[in-house]
C-alpha atoms as one frame of an Amber mdcrd trajectory, in Angstrom:
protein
 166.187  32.240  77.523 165.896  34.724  80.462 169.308  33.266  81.897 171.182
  35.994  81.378 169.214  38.926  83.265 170.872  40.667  85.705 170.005  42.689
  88.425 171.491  46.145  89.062 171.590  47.764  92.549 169.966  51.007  93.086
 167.507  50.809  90.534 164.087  49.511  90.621 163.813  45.723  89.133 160.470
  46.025  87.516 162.369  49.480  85.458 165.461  46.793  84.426 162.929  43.799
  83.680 161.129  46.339  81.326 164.157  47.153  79.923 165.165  43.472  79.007
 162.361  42.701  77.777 162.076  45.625  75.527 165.602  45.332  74.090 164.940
  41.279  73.720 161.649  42.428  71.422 163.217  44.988  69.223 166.313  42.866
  68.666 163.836  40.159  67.569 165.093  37.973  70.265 161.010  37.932  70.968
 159.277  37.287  68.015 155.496  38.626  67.069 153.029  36.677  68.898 154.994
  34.305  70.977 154.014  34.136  74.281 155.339  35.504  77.454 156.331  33.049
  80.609 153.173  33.524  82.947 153.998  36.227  85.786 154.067  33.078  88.278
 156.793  31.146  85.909 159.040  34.337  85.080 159.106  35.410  88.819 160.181
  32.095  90.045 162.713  31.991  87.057 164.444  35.158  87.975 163.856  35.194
  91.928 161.812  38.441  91.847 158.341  39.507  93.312 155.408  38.586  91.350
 154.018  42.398  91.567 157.602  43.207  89.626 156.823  41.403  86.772 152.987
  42.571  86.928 154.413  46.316  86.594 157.238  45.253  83.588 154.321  43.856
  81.825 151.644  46.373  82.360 154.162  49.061  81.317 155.363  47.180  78.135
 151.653  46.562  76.924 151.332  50.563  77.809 153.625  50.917  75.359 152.169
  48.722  72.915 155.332  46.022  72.843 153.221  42.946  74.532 149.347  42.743
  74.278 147.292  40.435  76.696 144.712  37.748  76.058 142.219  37.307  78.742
 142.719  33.622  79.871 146.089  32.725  77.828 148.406  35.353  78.599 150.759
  37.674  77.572 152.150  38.153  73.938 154.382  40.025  71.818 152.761  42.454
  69.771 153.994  43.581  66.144 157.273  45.627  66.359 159.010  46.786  63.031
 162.254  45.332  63.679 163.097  45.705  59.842 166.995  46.823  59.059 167.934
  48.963  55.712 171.373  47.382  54.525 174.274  48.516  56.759 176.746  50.988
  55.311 180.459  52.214  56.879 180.966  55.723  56.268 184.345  57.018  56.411
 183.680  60.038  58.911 187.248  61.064  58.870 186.388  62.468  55.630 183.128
  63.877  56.029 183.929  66.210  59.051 184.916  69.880  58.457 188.781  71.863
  58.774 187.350  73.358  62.060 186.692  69.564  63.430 190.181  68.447  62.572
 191.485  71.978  64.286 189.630  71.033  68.013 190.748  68.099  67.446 194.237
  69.064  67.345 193.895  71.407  70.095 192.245  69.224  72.435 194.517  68.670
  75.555 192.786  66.233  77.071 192.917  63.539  74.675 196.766  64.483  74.246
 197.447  64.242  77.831 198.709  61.765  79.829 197.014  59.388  81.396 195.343
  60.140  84.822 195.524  57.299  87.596 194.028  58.103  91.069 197.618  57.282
  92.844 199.126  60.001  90.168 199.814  63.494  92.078 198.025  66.015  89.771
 198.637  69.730  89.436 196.654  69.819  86.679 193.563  71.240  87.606 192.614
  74.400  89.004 189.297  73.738  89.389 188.010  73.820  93.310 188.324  71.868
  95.997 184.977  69.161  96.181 185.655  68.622  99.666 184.799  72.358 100.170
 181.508  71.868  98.533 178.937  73.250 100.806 176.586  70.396 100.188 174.049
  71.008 102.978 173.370  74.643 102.401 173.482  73.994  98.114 170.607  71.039
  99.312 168.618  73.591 101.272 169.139  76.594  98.266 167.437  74.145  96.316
 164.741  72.661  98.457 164.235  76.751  98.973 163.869  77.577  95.571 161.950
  73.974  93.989 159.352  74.964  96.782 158.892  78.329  95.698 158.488  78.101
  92.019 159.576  74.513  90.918 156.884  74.311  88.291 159.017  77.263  86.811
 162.064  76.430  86.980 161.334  73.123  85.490 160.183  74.580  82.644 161.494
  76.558  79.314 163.392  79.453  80.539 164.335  82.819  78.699 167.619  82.951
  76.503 168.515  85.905  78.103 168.233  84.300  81.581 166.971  84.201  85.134
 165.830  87.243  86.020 166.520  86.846  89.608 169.619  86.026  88.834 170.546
  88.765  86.507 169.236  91.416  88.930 171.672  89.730  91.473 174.727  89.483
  88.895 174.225  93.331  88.310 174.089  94.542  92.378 177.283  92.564  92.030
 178.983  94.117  89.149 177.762  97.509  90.569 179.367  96.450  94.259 182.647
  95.505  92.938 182.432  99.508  91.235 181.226  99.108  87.878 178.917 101.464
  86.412 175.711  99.739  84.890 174.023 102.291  83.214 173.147 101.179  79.771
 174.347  97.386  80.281 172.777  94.752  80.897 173.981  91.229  81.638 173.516
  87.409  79.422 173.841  84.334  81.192 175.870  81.502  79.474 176.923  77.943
  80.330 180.081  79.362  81.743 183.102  81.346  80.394 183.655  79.382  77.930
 180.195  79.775  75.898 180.319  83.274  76.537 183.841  84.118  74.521 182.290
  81.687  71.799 179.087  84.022  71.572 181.171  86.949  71.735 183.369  85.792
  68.939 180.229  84.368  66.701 178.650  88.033  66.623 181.445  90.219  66.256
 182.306  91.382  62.953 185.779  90.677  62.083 187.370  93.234  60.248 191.400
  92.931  60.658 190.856  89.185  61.664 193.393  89.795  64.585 193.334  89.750
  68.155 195.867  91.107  71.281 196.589  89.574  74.460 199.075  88.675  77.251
 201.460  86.083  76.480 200.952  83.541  78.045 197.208  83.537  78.702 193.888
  81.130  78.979 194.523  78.281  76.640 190.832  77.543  76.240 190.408  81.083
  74.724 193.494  80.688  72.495 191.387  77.532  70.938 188.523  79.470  70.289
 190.490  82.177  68.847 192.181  79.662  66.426 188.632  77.676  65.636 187.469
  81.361  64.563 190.494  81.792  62.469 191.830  84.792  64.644 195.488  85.660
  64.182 197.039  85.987  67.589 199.326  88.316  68.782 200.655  88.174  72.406
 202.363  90.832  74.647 204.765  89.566  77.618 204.260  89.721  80.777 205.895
  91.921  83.292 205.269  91.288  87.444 202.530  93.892  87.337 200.922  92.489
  84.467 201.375  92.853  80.525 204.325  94.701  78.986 202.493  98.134  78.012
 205.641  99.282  75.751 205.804  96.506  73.462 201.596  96.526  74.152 201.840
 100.317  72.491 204.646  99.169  69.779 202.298  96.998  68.545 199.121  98.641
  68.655 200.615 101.185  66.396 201.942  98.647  64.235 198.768  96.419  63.411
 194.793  96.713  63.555 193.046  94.642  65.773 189.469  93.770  66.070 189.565
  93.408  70.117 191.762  92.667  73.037 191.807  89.942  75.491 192.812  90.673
  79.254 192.822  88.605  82.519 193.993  90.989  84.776 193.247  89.462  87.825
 194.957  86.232  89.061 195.582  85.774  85.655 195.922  81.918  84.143 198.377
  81.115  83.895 200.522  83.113  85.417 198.716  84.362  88.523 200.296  87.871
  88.135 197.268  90.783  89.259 197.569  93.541  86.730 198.666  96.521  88.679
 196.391  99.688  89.329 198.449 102.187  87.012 198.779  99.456  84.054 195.096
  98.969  84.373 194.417 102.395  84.338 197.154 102.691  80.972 195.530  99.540
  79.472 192.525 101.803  79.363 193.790 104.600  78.057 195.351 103.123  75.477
 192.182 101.174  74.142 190.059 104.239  74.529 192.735 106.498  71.952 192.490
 103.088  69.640 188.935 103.430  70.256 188.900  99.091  70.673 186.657  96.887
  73.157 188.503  94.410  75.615 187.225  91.760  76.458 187.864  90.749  79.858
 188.328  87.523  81.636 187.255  87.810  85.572 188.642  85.108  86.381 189.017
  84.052  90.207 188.899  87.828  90.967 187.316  86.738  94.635 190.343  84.548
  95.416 192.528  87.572  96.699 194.693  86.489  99.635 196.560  89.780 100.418
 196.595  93.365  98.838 193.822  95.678  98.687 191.038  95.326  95.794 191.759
  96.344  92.465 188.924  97.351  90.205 188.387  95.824  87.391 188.732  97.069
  84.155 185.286  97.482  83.491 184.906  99.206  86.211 187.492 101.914  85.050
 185.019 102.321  81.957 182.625 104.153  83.913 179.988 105.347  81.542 181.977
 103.583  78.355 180.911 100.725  76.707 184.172  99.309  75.157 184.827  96.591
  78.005 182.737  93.233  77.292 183.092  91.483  81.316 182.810  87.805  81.410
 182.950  85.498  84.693 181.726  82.781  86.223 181.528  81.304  89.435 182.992
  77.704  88.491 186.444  78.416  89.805 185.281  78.887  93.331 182.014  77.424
  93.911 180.334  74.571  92.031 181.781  74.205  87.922 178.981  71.213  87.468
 176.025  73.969  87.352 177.812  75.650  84.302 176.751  79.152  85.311 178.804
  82.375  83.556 177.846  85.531  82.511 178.620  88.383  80.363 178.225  91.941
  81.174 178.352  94.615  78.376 176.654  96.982  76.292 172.789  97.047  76.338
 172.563  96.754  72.481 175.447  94.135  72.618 173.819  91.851  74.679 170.676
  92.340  72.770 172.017  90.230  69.729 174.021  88.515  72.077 170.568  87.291
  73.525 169.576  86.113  69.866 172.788  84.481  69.246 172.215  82.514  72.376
 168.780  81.614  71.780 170.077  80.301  68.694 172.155  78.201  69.771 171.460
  76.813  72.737 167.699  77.941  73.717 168.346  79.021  77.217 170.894  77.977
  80.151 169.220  75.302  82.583 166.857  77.363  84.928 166.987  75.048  87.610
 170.284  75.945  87.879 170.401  79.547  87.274 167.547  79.267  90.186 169.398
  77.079  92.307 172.446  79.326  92.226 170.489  82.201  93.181 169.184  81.274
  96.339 172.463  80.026  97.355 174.008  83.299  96.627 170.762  85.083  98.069
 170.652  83.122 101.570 174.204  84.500 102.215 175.923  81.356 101.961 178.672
  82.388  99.425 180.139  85.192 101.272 180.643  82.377 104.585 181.451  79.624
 101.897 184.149  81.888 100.332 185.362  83.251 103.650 186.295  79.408 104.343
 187.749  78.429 100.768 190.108  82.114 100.672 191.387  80.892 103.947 192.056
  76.906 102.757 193.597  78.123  99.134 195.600  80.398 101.167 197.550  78.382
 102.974 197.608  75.718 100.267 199.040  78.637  97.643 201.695  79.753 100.470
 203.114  76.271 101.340 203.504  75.516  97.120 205.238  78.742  97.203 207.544
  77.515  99.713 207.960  74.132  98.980 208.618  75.627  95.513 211.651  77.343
  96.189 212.828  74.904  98.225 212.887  72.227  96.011 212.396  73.784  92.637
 215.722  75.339  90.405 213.604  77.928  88.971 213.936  80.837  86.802 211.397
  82.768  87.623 208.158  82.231  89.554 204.604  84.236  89.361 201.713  83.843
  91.439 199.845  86.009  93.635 197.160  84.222  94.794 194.111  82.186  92.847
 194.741  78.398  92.189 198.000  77.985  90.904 201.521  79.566  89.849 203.653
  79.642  87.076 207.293  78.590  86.701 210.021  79.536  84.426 212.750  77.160
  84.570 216.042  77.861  82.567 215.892  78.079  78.820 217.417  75.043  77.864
 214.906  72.992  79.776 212.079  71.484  78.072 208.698  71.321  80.115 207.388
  68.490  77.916 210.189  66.284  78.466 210.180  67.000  81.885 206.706  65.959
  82.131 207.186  62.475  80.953 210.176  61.671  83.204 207.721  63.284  86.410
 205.204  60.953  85.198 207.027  57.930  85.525 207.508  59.176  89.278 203.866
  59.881  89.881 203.232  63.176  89.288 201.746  65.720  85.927 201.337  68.967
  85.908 200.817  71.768  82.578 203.308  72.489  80.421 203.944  75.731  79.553
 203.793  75.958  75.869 200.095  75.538  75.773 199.606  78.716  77.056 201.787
  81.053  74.607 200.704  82.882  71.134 203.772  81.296  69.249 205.941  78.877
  69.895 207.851  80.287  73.386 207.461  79.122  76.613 208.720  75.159  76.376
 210.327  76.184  79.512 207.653  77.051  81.545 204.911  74.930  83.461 201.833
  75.477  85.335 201.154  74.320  88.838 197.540  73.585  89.982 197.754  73.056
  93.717 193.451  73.824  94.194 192.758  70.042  94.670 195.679  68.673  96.228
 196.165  67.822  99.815 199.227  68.989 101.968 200.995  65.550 101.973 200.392
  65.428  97.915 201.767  69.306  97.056 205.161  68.444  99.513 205.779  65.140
  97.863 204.780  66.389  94.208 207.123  69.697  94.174 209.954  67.257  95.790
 209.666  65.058  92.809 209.544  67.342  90.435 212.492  69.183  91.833 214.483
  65.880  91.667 213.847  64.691  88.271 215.104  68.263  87.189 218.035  68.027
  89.197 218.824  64.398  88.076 218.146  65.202  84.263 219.512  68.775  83.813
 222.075  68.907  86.776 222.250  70.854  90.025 221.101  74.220  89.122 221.474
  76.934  91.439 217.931  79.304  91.843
């Protein structure tokens, strides 16, 4: 007995000894009143300090597992190890329509396999080297010394104050009129759609967006038993004919828009469409819903407001964002700027749901943003993604047959090959060779775009974006023949 305790690195020894000895009691490996090895026996058993297995056993009495008898020792104490019969539920059957649908959708347990020596352009998530470690470290030393019995704490639903006064200068910076909003923070985009689409009321059942667009809001869409009807995409951002035809045509309970750096096609909505998008909404009298995503990440061009901000005084335009595409995704931090009464049942909905988002984080985040280390931290990443989105451009059209290509700047860009040429199959043969990347499809409203693929390049090096794009441009070549761009 005792011969098989091991001893972990990096942890303390009298926390793993507890540990042991706990799971050993409960398992009724240790039975009621047997006693313990003295403290001189077990730590010359298991070649630890004697004070070690003093602390184990003062904490396991503390918990009322072992009890001590002056003069004889240490025993185990009565622990209801007693087991109701064991049953196998089939859980296949038990879980719910919506279960099997995410499920279905889920792309990462349909993907292929990742393997460190695999080139990747699946992600456009940031860079970790970029991380500004030593200034986040300070933000938070900052902010724990300030009000770390806080922040530790509950929070409010609605948010970090702070924060939210922060999020708002912003909004109001980048031109947007505030008046009668207010802002929610969320555990990223993603919770935000999902409280959005919880609390509307849905009346035609249907929603309108680009085609392509986000495939994480397509899911939610579908798990909320949306219909979905898309609107191609021209170089300046969606098709506002065929968007008219079919407004006309159908009701629709809201629109969806990424019109900045929009995934996954990287095409920035121009100035006049944004400026018809609105118009057009307004006479349908709908809200949008709009996705800024990456809207910092502009490498060339001047600044395009945002469709919220071409509300003005309206309310129609529900903003969400986040900041986990350019600065850190693990704090989870999002928000969503609309209405006043909106995001007073949005609040509820929230509170509901999830209580609050983590403080700590919400608090960390501000100081960072506070202290002025974004704007230098961004300054840095525009000018790495730059040159990282200009040499896949090249390299791209150098090695790539392409149809089409889209792009303006963000994380990644979006190729149409020739219409005979299936993405997926494409995909398999590249990852033989070393190298996955997003196939098209899983960004389209129906079933179009097999021909198409995304191209993350955010968290690849020079060396790995050359050598990637070459293979990928060879396998076409050597599968579908030497097509001319």
């Amino acid at each position: 007995m005792f011969n098989d305790f091991k001893i972990t690195e990096g942890r303390p020894v009298y926390i793993q000894l507890k540990e042991y000895l706990k799971r050993m009691i409960t398992n009724g490996h240790l039975l009621e009143h047997q006693k313990l090895p003295s403290t001189r026996e077990l730590c010359s058993l298991l070649s630890i300090s004697r004070n070690t297995v003093l602390t184990a056993y003062a904490d396991l009495e503390q918990e009322g597992l072992i009890y001590a008898v002056k003069g004889k020792g240490n025993f185990v104490s009565h622990v209801e190890i007693i087991k109701s019969p064991s049953i196998q539920l089939n859980w296949t059957e038990k879980v719910n329509e919506q279960t099997f649908l995410a499920d279905e959708l889920d792309l990462k347990k349909q993907g292929v396999r990742w393997n460190k020596e695999i080139i990747s352009f699946n992600s456009i998530a940031p860079d970790e080297k970029l991380f500004d470690i030593e200034n986040f470290k300070r933000a938070f030393l900052n902010r724990m010394s300030i009000e770390g019995d806080i922040v530790l704490n509950y929070g409010y639903a609605k948010g970090y104050k702070p924060l939210i006064e922060y999020l708002l200068r912003y909004m109001e910076i980048k031109g947007v009129d505030t008046r009668n909003k207010d802002i929610l923070i969320t555990n990223g985009f993603t919770e935000g759609l999902d409280l959005i689409l919880s609390s509307l009321n849905k009346k035609s059942g249907r929603v309108i967006c680009e085609n392509p667009t986000n495939d994480s809001a397509l899911k939610l869409f579908r798990l909320h038993g949306f219909e979905i009807d898309g609107i191609e995409m021209d170089n300046d951002g969606v098709n506002i004919s065929q968007l008219e035809t079919m407004l006309s045509k159908k009701e629709y309970d809201f629109a969806y828009l990424i019109p900045s750096y929009h995934n996954p096609t990287g095409i920035v909505t121009s100035s006049k469409k944004r400026k018809e998008i609105m118009d057009l909404f307004s006479a349908y009298q709908l809200p949008i819903i709009e996705n800024g995503f990456n809207e910092e990440l502009r490498y060339s061009g001047s600044h395009l407001a945002s469709l919220a901000s071409f509300a003005g005084q309206g309310n129609n335009v529900i903003y969400i964002s986040s900041f986990s595409k350019i600065l850190f995704p693990g704090l989870r931090i999002g928000w969503i700027l609309a209405d006043k009464d909106l995001i007073n049942y949005l609040e509820s909905m929230k509170r509901a749901r999830t209580i609050h988002t983590s403080t700590l984080d919400q608090a960390v985040l501000y100081q960072y943003l506070i202290d002025g280390y974004f704007e230098k931290y961004i300054k840095k990443a525009k000018s790495v993604y730059k040159k990282k989105y200009e040499l896949t451009v090249h390299y791209c059209k150098q090695f790539i047959p392409f149809k089409r290509i889209t792009g303006d700047g963000g994380l990644h860009i979006f190729i149409e090959l020739e219409d005979h040429i299936d993405s997926r199959k494409l995909l398999e043969k590249c990852y033989q060779r070393g190298v996955v990347f997003i196939p098209g499809n899983v960004f389209h409203t129906d079933s179009s775009g097999n021909h198409t693929l995304r191209l993350g390049f955010s968290r690849l090096n020079e060396r790995e974006i050359i050598q990637g794009l070459k293979i990928i441009g060879e396998t076409l070549k050597n599968n579908y023949g030497g097509l001319e761009k």
